[in-house]
N, CA, C and O atoms as CSV, one atom per row, in Angstrom:
chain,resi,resn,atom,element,x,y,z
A,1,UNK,N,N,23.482,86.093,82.321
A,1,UNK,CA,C,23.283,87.409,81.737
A,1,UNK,C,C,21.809,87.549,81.376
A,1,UNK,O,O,21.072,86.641,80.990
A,2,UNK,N,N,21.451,89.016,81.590
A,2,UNK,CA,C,19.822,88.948,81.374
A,2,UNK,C,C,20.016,89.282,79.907
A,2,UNK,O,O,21.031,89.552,79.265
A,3,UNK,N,N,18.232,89.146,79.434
A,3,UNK,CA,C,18.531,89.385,78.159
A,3,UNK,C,C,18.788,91.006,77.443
A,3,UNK,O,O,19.013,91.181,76.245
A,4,UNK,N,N,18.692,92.106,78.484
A,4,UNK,CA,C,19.037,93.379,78.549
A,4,UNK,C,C,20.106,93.109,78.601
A,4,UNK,O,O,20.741,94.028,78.084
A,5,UNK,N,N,20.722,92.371,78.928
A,5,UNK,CA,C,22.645,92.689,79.401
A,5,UNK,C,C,22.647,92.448,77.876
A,5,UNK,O,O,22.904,93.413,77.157
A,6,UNK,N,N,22.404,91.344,77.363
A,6,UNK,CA,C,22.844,90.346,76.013
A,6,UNK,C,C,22.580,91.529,75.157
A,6,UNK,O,O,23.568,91.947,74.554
A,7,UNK,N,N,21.135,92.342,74.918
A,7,UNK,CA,C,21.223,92.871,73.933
A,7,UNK,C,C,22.640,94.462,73.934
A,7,UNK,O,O,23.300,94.873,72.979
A,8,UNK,N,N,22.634,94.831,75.027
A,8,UNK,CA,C,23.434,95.704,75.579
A,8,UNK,C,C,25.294,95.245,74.847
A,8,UNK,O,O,26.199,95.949,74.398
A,9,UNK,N,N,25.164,93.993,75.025
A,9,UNK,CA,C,26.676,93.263,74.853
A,9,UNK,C,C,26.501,93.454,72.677
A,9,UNK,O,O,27.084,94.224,71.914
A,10,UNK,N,N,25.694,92.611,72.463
A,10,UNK,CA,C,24.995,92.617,70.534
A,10,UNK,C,C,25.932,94.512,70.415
A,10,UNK,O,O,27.000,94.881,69.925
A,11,UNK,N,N,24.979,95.116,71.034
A,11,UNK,CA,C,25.286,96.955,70.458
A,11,UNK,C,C,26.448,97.253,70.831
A,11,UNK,O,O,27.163,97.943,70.105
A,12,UNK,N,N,26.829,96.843,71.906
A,12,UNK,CA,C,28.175,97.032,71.972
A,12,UNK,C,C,29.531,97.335,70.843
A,12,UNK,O,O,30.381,98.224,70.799
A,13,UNK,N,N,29.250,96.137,69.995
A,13,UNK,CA,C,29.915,95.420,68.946
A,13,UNK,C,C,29.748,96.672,67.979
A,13,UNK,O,O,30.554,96.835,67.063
A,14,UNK,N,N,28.955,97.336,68.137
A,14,UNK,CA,C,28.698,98.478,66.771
A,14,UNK,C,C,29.675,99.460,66.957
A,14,UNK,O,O,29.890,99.880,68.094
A,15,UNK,N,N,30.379,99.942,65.859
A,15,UNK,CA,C,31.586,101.166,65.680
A,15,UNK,C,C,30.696,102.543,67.024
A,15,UNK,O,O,29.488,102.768,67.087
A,16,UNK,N,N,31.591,103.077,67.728
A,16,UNK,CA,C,30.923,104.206,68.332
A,16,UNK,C,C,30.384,103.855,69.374
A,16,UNK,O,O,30.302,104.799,70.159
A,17,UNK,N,N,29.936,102.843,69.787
A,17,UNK,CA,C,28.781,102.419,71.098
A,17,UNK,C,C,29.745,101.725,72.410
A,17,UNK,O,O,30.399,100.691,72.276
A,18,UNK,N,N,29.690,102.292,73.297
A,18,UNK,CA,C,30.522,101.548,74.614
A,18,UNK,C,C,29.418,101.333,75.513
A,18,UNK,O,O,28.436,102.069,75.612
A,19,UNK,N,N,29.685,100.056,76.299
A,19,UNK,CA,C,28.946,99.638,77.483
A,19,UNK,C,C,29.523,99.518,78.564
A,19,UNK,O,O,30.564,98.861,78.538
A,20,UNK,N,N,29.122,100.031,79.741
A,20,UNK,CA,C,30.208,100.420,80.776
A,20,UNK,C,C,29.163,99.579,81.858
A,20,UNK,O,O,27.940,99.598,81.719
A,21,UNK,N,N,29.928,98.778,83.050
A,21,UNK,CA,C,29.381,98.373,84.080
A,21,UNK,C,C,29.064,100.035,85.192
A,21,UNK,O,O,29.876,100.937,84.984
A,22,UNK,N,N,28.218,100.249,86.000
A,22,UNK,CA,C,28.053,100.964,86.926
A,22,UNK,C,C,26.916,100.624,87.825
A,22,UNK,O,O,25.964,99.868,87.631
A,23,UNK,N,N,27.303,101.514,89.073
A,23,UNK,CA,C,25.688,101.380,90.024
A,23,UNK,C,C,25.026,102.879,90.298
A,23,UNK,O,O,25.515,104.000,90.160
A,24,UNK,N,N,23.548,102.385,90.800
A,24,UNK,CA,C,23.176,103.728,91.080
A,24,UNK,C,C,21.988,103.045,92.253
A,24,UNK,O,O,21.090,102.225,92.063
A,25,UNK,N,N,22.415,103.763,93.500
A,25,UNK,CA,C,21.755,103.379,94.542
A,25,UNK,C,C,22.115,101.949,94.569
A,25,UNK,O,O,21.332,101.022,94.360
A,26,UNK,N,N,23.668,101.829,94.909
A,26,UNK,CA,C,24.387,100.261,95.427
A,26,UNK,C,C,23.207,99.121,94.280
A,26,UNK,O,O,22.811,98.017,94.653
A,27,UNK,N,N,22.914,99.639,93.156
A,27,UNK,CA,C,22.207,98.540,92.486
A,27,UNK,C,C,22.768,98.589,91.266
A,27,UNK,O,O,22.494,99.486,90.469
A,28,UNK,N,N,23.780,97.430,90.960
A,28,UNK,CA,C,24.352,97.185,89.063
A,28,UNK,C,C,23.864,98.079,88.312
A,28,UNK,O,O,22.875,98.595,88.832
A,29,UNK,N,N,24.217,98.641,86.953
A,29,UNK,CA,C,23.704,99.018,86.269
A,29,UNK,C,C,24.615,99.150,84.903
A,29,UNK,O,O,25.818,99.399,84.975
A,30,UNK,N,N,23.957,98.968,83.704
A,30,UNK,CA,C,24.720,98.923,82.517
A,30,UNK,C,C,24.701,100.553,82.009
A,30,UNK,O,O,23.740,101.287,82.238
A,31,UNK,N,N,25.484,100.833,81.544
A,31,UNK,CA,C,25.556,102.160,80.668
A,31,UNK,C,C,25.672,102.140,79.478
A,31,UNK,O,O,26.657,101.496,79.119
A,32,UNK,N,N,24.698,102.860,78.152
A,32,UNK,CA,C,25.112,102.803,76.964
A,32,UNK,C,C,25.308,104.129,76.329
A,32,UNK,O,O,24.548,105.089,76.202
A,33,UNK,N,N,26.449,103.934,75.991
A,33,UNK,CA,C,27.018,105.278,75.211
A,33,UNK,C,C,27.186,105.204,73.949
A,33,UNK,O,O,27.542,104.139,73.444
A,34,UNK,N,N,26.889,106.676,72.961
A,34,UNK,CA,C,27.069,106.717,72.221
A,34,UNK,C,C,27.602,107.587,71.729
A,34,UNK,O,O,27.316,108.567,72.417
A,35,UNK,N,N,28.759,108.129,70.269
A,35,UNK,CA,C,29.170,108.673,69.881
A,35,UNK,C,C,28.610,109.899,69.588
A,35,UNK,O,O,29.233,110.952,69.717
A,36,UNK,N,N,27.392,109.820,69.174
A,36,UNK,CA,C,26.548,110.929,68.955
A,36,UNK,C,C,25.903,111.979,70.055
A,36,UNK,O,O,25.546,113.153,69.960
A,37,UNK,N,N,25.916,110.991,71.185
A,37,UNK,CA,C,25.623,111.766,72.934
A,37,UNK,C,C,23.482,112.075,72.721
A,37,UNK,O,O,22.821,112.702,73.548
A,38,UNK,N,N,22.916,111.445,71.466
A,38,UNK,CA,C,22.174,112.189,71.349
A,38,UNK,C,C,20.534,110.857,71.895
A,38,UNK,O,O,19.868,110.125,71.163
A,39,UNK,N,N,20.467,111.031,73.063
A,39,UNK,CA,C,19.227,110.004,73.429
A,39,UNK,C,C,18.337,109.828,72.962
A,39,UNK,O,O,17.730,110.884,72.781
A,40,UNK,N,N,17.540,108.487,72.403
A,40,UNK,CA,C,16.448,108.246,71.491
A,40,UNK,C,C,15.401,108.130,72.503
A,40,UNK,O,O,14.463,108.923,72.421
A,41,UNK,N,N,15.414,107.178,73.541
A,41,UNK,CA,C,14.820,106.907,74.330
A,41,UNK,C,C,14.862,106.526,75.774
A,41,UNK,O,O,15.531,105.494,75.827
A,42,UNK,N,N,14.531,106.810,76.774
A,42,UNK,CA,C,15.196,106.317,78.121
A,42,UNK,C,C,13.424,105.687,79.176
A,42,UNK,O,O,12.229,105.964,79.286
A,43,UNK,N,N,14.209,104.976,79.558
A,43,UNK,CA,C,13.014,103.807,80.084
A,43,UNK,C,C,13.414,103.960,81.487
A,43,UNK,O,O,14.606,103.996,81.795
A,44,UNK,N,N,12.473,104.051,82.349
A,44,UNK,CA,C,12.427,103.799,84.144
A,44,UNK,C,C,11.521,102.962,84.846
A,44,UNK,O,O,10.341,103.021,84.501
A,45,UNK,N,N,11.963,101.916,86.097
A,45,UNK,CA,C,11.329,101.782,87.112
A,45,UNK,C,C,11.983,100.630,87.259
A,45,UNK,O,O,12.979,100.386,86.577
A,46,UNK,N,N,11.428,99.648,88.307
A,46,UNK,CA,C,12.588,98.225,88.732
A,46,UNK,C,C,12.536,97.754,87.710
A,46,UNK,O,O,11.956,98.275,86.757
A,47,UNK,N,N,13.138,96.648,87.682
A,47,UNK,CA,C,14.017,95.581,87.192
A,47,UNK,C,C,12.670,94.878,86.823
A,47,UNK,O,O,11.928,94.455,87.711
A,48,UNK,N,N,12.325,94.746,85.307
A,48,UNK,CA,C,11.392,93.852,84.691
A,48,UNK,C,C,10.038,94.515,84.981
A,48,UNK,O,O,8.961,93.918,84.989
A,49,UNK,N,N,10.198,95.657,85.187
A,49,UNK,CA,C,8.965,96.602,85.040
A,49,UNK,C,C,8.766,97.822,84.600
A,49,UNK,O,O,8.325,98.603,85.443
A,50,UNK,N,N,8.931,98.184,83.670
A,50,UNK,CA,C,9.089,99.944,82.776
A,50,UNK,C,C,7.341,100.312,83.566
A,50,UNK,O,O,6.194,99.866,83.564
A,51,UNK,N,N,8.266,101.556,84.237
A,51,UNK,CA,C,7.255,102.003,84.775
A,51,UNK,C,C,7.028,103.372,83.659
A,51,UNK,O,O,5.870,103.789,83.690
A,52,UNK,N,N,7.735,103.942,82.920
A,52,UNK,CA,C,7.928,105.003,82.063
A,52,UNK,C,C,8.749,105.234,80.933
A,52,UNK,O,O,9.979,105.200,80.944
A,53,UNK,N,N,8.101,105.445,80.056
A,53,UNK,CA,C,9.129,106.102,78.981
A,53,UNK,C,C,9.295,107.383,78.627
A,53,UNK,O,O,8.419,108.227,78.818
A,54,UNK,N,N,10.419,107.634,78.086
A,54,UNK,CA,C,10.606,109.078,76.953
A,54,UNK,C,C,11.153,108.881,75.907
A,54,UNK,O,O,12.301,108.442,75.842
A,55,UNK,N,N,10.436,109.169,74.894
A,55,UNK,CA,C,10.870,109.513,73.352
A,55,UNK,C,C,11.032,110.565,72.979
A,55,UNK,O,O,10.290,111.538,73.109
A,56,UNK,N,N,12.697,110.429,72.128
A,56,UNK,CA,C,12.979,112.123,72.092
A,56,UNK,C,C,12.887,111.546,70.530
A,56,UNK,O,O,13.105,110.539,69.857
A,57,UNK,N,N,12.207,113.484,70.411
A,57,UNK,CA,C,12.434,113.564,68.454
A,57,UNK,C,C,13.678,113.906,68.412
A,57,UNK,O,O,13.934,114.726,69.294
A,58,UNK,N,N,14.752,113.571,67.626
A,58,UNK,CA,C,15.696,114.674,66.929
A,58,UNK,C,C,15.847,115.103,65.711
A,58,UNK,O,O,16.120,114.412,64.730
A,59,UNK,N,N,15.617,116.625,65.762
A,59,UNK,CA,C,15.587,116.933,64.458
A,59,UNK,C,C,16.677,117.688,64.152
A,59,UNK,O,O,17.424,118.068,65.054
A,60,UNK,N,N,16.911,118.008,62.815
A,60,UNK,CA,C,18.550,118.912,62.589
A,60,UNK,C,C,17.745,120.162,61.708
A,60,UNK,O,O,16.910,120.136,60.803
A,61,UNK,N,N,18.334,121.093,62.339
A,61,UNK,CA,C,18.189,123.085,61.954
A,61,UNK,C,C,19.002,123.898,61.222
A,61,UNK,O,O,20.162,124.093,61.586
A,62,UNK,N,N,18.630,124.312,60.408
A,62,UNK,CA,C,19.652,125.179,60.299
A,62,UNK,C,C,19.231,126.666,60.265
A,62,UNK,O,O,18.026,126.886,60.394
A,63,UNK,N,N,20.189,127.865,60.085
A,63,UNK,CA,C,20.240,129.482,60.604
A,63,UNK,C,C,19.051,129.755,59.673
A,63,UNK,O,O,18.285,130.651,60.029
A,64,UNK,N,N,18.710,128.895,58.160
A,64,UNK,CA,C,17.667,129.804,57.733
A,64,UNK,C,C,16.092,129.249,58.383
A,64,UNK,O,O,15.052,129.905,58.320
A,65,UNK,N,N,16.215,128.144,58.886
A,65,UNK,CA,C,14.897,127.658,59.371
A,65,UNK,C,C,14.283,128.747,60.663
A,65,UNK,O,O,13.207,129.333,60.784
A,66,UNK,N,N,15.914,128.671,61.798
A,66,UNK,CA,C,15.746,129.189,63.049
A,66,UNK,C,C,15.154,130.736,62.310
A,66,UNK,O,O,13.976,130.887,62.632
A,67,UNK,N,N,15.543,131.617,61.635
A,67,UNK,CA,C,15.414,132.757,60.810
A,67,UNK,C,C,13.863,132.823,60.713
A,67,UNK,O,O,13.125,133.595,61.325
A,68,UNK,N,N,13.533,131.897,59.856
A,68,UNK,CA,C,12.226,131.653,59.294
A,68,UNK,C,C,11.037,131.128,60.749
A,68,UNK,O,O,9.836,130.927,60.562
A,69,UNK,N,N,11.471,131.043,61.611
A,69,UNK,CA,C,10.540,130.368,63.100
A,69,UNK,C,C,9.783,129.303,62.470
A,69,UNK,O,O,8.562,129.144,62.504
A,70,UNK,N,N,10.982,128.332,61.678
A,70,UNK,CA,C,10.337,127.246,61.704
A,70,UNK,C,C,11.218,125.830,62.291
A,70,UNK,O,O,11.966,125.144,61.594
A,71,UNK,N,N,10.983,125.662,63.397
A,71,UNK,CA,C,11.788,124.768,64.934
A,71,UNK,C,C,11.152,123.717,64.468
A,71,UNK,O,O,11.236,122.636,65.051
């Protein structure tokens, strides 16, 4: 097991979080899900090389902010 699988297997264990085997382009791939559906971060490129990241903010709104145009 790589050590991505291992940490993948660790979160697993947390209330809400499933890890699902899959492929994409006939190549393994782990899936992590979460209860919340809401992505922090997602990483790309081969295997032992992050060619890219994205960091998402999430923030929470409500009707008087959206009201006020403050997003």
């Amino acid at each position: 097991m790589s050590p991505r699988g291992g940490v993948l297997r660790l979160v697993s264990a947390l209330p809400g979080i499933t890890v699902t085997h899959g492929t994409v382009d006939g190549q393994p791939t782990l899936t992590l899900t979460a209860d919340t559906g809401i992505p922090l971060k997602a990483a790309s490129g081969p295997a032992g090389q992050v060619a890219g990241t994205v960091t998402y903010a999430v923030t929470r709104v409500n009707l008087a902010n959206i009201a006020a145009g403050k997003l």
